[in-house]
C-alpha positions in Angstrom: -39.5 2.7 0.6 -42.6 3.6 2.3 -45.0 6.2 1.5 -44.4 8.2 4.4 -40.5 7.2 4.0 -40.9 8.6 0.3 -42.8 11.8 1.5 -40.5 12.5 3.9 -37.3 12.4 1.2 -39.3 14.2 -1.1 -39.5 17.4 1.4 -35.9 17.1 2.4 -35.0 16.8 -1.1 -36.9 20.2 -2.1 -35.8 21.9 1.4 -32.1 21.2 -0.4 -32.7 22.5 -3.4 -34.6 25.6 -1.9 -31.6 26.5 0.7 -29.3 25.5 -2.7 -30.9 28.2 -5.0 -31.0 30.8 -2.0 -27.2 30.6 -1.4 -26.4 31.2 -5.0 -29.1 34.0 -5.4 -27.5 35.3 -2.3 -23.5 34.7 -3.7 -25.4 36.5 -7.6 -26.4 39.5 -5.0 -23.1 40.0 -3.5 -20.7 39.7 -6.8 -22.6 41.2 -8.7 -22.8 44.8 -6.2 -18.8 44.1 -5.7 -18.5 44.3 -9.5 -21.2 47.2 -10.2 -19.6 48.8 -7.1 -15.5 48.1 -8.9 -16.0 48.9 -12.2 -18.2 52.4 -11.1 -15.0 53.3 -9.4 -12.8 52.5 -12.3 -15.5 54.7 -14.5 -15.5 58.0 -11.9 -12.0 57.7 -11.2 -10.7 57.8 -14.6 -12.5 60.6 -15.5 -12.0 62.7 -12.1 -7.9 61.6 -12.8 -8.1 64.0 -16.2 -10.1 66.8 -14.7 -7.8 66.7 -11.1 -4.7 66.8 -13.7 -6.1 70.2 -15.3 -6.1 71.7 -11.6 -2.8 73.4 -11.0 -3.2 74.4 -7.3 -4.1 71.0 -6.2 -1.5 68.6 -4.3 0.1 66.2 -6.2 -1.6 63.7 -3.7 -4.9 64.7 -4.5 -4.2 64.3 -8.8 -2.6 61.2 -8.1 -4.9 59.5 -5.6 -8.1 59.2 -8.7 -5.6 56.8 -10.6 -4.6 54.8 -7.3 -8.3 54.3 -7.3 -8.5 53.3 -10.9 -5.1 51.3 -10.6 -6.4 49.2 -6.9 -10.2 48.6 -8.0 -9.3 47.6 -11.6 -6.6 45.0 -10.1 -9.3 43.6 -7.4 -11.7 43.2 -10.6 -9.3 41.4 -12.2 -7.6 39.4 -9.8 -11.4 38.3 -7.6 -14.0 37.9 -11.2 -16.9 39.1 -9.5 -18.7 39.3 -12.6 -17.4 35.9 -13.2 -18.4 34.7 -10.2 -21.7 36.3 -10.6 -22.6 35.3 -13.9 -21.6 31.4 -13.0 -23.7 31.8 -9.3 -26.3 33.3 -11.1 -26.2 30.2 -13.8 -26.5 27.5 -10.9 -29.4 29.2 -9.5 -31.3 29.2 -12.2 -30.4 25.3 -13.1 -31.4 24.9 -9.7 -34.9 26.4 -10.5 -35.4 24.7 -12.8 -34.5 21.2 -11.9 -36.9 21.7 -8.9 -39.3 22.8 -11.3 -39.0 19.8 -13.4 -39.7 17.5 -10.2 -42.7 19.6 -8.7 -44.6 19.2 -12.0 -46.3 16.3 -12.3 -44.8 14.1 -14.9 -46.2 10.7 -17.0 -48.4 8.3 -15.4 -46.6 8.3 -12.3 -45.7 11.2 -10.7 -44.8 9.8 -6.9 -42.4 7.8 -8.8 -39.1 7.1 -6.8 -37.1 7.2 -10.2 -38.4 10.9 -10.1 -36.8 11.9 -6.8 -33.6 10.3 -7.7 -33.4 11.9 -11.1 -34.2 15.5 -9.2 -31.6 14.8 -6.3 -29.0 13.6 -9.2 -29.3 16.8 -11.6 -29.0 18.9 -7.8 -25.9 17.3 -7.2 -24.4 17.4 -11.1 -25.4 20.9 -10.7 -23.5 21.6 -7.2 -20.6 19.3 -8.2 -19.6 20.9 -11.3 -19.8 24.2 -9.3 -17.0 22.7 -6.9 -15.1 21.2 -9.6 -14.9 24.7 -11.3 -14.0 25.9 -8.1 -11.4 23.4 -6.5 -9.6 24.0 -10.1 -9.0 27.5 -10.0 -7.7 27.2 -6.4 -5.6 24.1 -7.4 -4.2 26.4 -10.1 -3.3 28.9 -7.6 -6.5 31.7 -8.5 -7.3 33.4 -5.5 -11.1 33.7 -6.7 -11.1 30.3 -7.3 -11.6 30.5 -11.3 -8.8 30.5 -13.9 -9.7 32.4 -16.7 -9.1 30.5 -19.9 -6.2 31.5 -21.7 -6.6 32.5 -25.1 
């Protein structure tokens, strides 16, 4: 490989990893709202489903409809892992970080080594590819997030 050839792989190898740890910080962001965003539900509407029951002159809808609310967010919880899914995204990302850590710091006697870019674009795709084996199991298995939970 030639020096330019080698410069040029070692940009396109960081761009990866760069548009790699964005996507999973972005995925973290979203699970982990969906699950602060469930299991606040599951929190308020227990609680207003005890105080609505104490109100005599409300409609029976109106008691009922805090524990639908508790029922339907506490089954999407369950049945999607967002926390899951966010710890595990969250987990990648940071694996990420650091394997393109690893390679910007200048290592040993030769730090433009080639070995070095291969070892950095391996550990990206070890990291990716157990990510899409995790995730091609669960779906396999039939889980609609993608994850089986392990039984215990």
């Amino acid at each position: 490989m030639t020096n330019q050839s080698e410069g040029k792989a070692h940009e396109l190898a960081l761009e990866r990893c760069t548009d790699l740890i964005t996507w999973y910080e972005n995925q973290k962001r979203i699970q982990k709202i969906l699950d602060n965003v469930l299991q606040t539900s599951v929190i308020l509407a227990a609680g207003f489903t005890a105080f609505a029951a104490a109100v005599d002159s409300w409609p029976k809808w109106a008691i009922v409809l805090p524990a639908v609310i508790t029922t339907v967010a506490t089954g999407l919880s369950t049945n999607f892992r967002f926390r899951s899914k966010y710890v595990n995204f969250a987990s990648a990302g940071e694996r990420l970080k650091w394997a393109k850590l690893r390679f910007e710091i200048p290592s040993g006697s030769a730090p433009d080594d080639p070995k070095n870019l291969e070892a950095f674009v391996n550990s990206m795709e070890a990291i990716v590819s157990a990510e899409l084996a995790d995730w091609r199991k669960g779906l396999l298995a039939g889980d609609i997030a993608g994850k089986k939970a392990d039984a215990p």
